[in-house]
C-alpha positions as CSV (number, residue, x, y, z in Angstrom):
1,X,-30.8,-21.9,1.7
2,X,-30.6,-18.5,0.7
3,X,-27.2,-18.0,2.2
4,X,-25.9,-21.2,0.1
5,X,-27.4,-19.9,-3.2
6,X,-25.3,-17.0,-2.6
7,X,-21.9,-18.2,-1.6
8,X,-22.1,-21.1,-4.6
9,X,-21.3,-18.6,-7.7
10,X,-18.7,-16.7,-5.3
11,X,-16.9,-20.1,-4.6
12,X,-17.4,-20.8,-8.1
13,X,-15.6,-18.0,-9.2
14,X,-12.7,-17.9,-7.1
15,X,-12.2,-21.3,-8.1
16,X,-12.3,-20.2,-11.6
17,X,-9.6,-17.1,-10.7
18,X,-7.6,-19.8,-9.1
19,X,-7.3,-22.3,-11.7
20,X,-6.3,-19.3,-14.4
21,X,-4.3,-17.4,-12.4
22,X,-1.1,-20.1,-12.8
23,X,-1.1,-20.3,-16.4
24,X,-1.7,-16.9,-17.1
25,X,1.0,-15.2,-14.0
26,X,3.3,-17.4,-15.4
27,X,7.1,-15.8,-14.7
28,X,9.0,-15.0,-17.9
29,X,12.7,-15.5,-18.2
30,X,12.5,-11.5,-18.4
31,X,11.0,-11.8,-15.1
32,X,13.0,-14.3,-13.2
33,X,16.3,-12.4,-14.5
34,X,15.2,-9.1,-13.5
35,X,13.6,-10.5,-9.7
36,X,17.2,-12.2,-9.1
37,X,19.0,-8.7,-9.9
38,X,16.5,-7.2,-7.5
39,X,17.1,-9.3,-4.9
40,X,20.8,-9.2,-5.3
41,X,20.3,-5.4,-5.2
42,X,17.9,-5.7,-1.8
43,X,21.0,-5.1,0.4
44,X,21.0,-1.6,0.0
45,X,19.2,0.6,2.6
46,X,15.7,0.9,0.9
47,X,13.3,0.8,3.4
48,X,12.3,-2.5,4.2
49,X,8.6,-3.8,4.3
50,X,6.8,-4.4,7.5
51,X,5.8,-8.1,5.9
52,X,8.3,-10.8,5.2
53,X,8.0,-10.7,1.6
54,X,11.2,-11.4,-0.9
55,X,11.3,-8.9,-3.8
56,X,10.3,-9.8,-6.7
57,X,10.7,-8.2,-10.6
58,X,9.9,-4.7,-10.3
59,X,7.5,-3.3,-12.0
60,X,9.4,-1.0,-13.8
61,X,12.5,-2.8,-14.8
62,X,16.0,-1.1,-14.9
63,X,15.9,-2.0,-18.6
64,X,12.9,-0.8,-19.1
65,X,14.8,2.9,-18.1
66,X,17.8,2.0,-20.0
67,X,15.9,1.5,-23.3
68,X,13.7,3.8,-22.7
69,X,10.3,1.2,-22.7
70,X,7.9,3.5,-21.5
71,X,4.7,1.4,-22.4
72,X,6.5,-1.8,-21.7
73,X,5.4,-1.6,-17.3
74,X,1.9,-1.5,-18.3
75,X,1.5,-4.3,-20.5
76,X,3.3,-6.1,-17.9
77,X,0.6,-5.1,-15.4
78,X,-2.1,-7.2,-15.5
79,X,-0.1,-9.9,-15.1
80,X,1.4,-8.9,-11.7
81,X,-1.9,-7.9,-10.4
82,X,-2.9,-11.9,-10.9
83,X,0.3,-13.2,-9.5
84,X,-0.2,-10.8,-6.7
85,X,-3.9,-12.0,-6.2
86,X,-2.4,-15.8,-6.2
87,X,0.2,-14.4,-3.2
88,X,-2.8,-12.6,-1.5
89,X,-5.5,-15.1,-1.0
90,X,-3.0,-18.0,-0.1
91,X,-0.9,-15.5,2.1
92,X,-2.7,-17.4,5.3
93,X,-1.2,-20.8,4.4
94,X,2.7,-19.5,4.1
95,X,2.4,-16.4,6.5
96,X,6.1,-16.3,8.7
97,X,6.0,-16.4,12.6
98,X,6.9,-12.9,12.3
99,X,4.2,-11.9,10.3
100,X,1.5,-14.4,12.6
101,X,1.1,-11.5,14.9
102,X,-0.5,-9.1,12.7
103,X,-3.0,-11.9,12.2
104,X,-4.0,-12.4,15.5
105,X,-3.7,-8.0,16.3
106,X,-6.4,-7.3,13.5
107,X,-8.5,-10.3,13.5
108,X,-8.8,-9.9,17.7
109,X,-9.5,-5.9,16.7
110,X,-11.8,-6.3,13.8
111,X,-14.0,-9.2,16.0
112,X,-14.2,-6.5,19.0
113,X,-15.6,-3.8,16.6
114,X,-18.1,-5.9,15.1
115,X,-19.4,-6.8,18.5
116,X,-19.6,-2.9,19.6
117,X,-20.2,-1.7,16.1
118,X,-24.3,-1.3,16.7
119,X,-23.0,0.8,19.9
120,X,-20.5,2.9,18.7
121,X,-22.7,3.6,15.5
122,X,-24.9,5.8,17.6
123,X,-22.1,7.7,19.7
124,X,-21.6,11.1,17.0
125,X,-24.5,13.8,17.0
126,X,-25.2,12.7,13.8
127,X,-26.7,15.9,12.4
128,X,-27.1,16.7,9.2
129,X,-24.4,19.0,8.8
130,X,-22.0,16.3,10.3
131,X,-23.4,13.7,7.5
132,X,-23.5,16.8,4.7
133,X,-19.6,17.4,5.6
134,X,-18.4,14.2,6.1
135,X,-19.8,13.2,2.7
136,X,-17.5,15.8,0.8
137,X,-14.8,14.9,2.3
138,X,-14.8,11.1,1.9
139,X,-14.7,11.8,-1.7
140,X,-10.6,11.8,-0.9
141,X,-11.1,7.6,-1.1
142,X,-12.9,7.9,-4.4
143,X,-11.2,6.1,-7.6
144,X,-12.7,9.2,-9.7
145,X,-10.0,10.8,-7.2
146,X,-7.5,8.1,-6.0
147,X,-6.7,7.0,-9.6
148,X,-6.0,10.7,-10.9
149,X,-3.6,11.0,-8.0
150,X,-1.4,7.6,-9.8
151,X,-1.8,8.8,-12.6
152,X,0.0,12.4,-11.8
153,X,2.9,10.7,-10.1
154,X,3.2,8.7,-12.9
155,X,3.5,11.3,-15.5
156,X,4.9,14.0,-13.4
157,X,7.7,11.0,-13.2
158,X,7.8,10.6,-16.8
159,X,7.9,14.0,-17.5
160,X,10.7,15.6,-15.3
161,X,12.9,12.1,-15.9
162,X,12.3,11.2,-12.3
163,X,11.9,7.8,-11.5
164,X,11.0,7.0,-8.4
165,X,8.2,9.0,-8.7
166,X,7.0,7.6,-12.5
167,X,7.2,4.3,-10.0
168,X,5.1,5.6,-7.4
169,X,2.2,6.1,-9.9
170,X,2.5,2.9,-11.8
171,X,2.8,0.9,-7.8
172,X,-0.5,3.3,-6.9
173,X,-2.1,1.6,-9.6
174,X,-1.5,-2.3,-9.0
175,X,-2.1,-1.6,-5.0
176,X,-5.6,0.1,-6.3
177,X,-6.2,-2.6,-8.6
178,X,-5.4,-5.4,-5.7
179,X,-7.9,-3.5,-3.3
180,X,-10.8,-3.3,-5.6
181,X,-10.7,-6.8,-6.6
182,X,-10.2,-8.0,-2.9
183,X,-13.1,-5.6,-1.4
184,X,-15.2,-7.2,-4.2
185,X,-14.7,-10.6,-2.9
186,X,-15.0,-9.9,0.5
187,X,-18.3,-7.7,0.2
188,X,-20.1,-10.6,-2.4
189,X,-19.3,-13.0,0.2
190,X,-20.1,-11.0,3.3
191,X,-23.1,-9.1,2.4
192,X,-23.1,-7.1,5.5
193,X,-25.8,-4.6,5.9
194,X,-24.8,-0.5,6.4
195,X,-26.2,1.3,9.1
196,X,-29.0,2.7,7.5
197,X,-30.5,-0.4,6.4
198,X,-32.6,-3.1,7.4
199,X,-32.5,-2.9,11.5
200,X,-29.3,-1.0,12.1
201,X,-27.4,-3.9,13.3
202,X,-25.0,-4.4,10.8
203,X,-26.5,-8.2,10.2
204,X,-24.0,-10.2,7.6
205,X,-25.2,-12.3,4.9
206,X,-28.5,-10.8,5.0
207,X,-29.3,-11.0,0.8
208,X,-30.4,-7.1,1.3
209,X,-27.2,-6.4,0.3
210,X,-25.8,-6.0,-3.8
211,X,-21.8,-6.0,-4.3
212,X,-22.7,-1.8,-4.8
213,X,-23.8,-1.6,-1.1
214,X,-22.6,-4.3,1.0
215,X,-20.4,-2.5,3.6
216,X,-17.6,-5.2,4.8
217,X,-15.1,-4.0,4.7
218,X,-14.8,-0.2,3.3
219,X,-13.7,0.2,0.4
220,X,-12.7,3.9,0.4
221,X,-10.4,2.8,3.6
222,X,-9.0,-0.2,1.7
223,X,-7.9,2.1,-1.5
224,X,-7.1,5.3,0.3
225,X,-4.9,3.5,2.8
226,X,-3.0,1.5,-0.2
227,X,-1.9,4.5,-1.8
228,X,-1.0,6.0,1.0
229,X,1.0,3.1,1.9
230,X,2.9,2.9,-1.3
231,X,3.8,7.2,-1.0
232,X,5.0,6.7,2.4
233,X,7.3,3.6,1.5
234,X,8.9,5.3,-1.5
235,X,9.3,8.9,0.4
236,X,9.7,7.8,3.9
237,X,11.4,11.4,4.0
238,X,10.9,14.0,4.7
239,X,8.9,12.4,7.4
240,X,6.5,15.7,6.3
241,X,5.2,12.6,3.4
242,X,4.1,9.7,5.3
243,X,2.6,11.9,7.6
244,X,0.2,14.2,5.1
245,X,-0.5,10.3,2.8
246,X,-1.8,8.7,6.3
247,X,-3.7,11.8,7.6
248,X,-5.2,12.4,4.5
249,X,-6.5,8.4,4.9
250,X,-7.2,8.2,8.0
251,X,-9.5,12.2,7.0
252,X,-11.6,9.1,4.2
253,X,-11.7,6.7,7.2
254,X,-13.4,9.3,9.6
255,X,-15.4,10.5,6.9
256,X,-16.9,7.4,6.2
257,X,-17.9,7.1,9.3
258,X,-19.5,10.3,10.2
259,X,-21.2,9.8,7.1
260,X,-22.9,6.2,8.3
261,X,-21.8,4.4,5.6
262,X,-20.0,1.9,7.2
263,X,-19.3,0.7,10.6
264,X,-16.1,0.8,12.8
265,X,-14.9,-2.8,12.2
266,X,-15.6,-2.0,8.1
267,X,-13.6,1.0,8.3
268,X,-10.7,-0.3,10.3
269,X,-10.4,-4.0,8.7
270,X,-10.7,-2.5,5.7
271,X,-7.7,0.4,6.2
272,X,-5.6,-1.9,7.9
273,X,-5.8,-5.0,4.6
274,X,-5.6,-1.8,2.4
275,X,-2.2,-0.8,4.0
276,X,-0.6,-4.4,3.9
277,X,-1.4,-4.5,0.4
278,X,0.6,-1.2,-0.4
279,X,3.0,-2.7,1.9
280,X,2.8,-6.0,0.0
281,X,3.0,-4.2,-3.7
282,X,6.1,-2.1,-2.8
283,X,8.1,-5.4,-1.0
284,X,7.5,-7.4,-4.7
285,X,7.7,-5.0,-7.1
286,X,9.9,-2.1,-6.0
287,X,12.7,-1.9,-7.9
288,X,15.8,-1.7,-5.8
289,X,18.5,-0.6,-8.2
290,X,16.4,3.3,-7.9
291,X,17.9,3.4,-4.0
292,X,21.7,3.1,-4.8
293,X,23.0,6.9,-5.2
294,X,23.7,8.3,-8.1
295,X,27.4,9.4,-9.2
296,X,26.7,13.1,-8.2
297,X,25.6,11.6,-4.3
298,X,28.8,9.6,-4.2
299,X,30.9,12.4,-5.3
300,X,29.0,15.1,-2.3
301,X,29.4,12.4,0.7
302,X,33.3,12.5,-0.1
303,X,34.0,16.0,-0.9
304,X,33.7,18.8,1.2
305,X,33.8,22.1,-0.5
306,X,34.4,25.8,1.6
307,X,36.3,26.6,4.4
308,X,37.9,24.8,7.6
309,X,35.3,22.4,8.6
310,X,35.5,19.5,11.2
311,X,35.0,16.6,9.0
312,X,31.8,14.8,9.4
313,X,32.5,11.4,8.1
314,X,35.5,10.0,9.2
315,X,36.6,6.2,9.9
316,X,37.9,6.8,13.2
317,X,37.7,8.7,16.0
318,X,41.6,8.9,15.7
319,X,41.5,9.8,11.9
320,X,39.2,12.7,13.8
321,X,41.5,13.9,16.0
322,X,44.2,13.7,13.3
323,X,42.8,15.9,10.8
324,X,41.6,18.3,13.8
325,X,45.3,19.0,15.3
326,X,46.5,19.4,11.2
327,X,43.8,22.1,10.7
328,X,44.4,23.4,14.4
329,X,40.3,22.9,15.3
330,X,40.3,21.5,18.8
331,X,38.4,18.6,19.4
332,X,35.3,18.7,22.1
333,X,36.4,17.0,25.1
């Protein structure tokens, strides 16, 4: 009985978010112009999302650069973050074949955890030194420290004219926003114990549990591994990016551990929903026209300034040999 007179308000409530979230994510005629040029401009070589998702209107629009809207992406915001919210919880009932598999790879991981979480719980020393450390650290997954970091990329953007950084900040932000609001949710309706409290088993449901301290799933895993998400999708090089944004996620996911506030299965359902929602936020609201180069990129790819140089794009290997007997360079044989 306890357990009903717990889930009632959540249902309640996500009822409630269900039946506003249509009238107010309404698309605007702004919107459905700017999500067909977007689409139209999804040809280019951006790099492409791991999910099947279609773009949709960018967050920051390229009319937003032209007129030089700089509040305009923000008032915008909240809105996204409810149509994304719509696309997140009915994402089970219009998931692609492709997409099936990820289903099945972390629901089959996340039930194997929870079944060997009590275990591996008790494999580190557990000193504490180790619980002293790994407590500093995790405060890399904070919001006090997670929302600072958007907020840089979005004003360094702004600042220095650059915008696919000022989009990496604003992007930061509605991933952030998405993750808080799910982990919410989820923790409410799972109130799963940590592994300090009551027995040590992790039990779910238990009532111990307030929305502050219910540990399924993590939330510093879910936020830390958004952002990261969104960095590495907007600089997938150097390859120096992706690799420090994940590392310094995966540092929060460790952490959280060592520190026993959550268990394995919290920490890795929780970083792997965390990166499908960056994933996710950059797929819809990336705006595509930022990947075509620039006047000045055209112009280097088709002149070659300094001396005798073999050519290094060319449309044939016989255009190749060409310009190499005219400039008396002997082709490799």
């Amino acid at each position: 009985m306890t357990c009903i007179r717990l889930q009632t308000p959540i249902l309640l409530a996500l009822l409630s978010v269900a039946a506003v979230c249509p009238a107010v994510a309404q698309k605007t005629e702004s919107d459905k112009a700017a999500e067909r040029k977007n689409r139209e401009a999804s040809q280019s070589e951006a790099p492409a999302s791991t999910l099947t998702v279609p773009p949709g209107p960018p967050i920051i629009k390229t009319s937003d650069l032209l007129e030089e809207k700089k509040l305009t992406p923000w008032k915008r915001l909240p809105r996204y973050v409810l149509r994304d919210q719509r696309g997140i919880w009915t994402s089970p009932f219009h998931t692609s074949k492709a997409d099936a598999k990820w289903w099945a790879i972390f629901g089959g991981t996340t039930a194997v955890l929870i079944a060997s979480d009590r275990w591996t719980s008790k494999q580190l020393p557990n000193t504490s030194t180790q619980v002293a450390v790994a407590k500093w650290s995790s405060r890399i997954g904070a919001a006090y420290t997670l929302v600072p970091v958007s907020g840089a990329f979005y004003f360094a953007g702004l600042g220095a004219d650059n915008q696919r950084f000022r989009e990496t900040g604003i992007l930061g932000f509605e991933a952030l926003a998405n993750t808080e609001i799910l982990a919410t949710v989820l923790k409410l309706a799972t109130q799963r114990e940590r592994p300090l409290e009551g027995n040590g088993h992790g039990s779910f449901f238990s009532g111990n549990s307030s929305v502050s301290s219910s540990g399924f799933p993590s939330g510093h895993a879910m936020t830390s591994w958004a952002l990261a998400s969104v960095v590495a999708h907007e600089y997938p090089r150097p390859l120096i990016v992706p690799i420090a944004a994940y590392a310094l996620a995966s540092t929060v996911c460790v952490s959280r551990f060592a520190v026993r506030q959550h268990f394995a299965s919290d920490i890795v359902l929780g970083a792997g929903m965390g990166w499908f929602i960056g994933d996710y936020v950059y797929a819809r609201r990336h705006n595509r026209e930022l990947d075509k180069p620039s006047a000045l990129e055209h112009l280097k790819a088709h002149v070659h300034i300094g001396g005798p140089a073999r050519p290094a794009l060319l449309a044939s290997q016989d255009a190749e040999k060409s310009v190499a007997l005219a400039s008396g360079f002997q082709p490799d044989r």
